[in-house]
N, C-alpha and C positions, 0 to 999 in steps of 0.2 A: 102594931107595927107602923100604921099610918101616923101614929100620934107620936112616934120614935125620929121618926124619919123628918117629920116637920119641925121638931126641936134640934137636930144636927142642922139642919139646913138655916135654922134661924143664929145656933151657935158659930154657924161657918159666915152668916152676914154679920153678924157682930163682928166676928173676926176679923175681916177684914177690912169693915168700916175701921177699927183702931189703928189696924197697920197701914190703912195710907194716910191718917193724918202723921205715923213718926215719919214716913218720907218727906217731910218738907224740909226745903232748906231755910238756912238764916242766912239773915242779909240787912242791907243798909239799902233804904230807900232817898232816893230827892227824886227833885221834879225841874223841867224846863218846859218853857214858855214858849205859844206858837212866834213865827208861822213854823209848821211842822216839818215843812218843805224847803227845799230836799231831803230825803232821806237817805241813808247808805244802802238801804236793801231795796227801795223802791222808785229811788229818785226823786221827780216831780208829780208822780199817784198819792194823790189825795187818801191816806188811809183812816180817816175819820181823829179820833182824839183819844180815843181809850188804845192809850198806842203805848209805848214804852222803848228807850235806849238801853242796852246791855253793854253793860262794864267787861274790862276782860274773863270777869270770872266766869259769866257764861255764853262770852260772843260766839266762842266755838270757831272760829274761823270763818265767820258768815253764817254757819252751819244756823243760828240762831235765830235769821233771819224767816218769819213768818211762825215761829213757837209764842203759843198761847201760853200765859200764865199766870194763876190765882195768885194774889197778893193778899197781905192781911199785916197790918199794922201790929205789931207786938208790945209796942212804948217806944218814948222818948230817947233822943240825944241831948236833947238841951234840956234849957230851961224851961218851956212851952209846958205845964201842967197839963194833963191829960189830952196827949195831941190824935189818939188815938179813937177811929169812930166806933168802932166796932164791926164796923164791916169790912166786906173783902170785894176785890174789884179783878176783874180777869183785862188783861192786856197780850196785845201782840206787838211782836219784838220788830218794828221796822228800822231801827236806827242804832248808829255805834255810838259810845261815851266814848271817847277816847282818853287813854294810860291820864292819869289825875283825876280821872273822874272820881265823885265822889262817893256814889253810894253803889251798890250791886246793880240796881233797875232807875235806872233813870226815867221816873213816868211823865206821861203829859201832868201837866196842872189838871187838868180836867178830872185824872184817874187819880192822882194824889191826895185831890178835895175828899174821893169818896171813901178815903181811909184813914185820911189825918185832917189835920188844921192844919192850910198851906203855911200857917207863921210859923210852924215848927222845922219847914225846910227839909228836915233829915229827921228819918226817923227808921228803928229797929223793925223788917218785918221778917215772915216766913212765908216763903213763894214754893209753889211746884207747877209741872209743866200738864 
């Protein structure tokens, strides 16, 4: 029974180790340059640099303001050869892109270095909150 019961329990964390990576959404990343300040959600509070702007698709109405968010580079827009590090960089939403913006998550440079080659500017990722 004990040896039953610890293979469902190990089937139920697999489980749902799978189901939150399909929860991520796609998206389009770029990046902007300090100073950071002002922000929309914070003003003139210094929130460090692993920060990020929300385009309309997830401003929410402000609502977005202070939501953490894993980012991960998926590839390129352009021509930039493999602009993607492999890694993933979590960000908090202090600031609006406003309507023309160009990508989903507008990150600092700072947080953009840790998932692309800033030459690439724009690049495909998948974020959740």
């Amino acid at each position: 029974m004990c040896k039953s019961v610890r293979v469902m329990v190990a089937a139920v964390v697999v489980a749902v180790s799978f189901a939150s990576v399909g929860y991520a959404d796609e998206g389009t990343a770029t990046y902007y340059t300090p100073p950071y300040v002002p922000s929309s959600c914070n003003g003139f509070k210094n929130d460090g640099v692993m920060i990020a702007a929300a385009s309309d698709a997830i401003w929410d109405n402000r609502r977005a303001c202070g939501r953490n968010y894993r980012v991960k580079c998926t590839g390129g827009t352009n021509q930039v050869p493999h602009p993607c590090t492999g890694r993933s960089v979590v960000v908090r939403i202090v600031d609006y892109c406003p309507a023309g913006c160009r990508g989903t998550i507008d990150l600092s440079q700072e947080a953009f270095a840790v998932i692309a080659n800033p030459d690439a500017g724009k690049v495909n990722i998948q974020f959740d909150q």
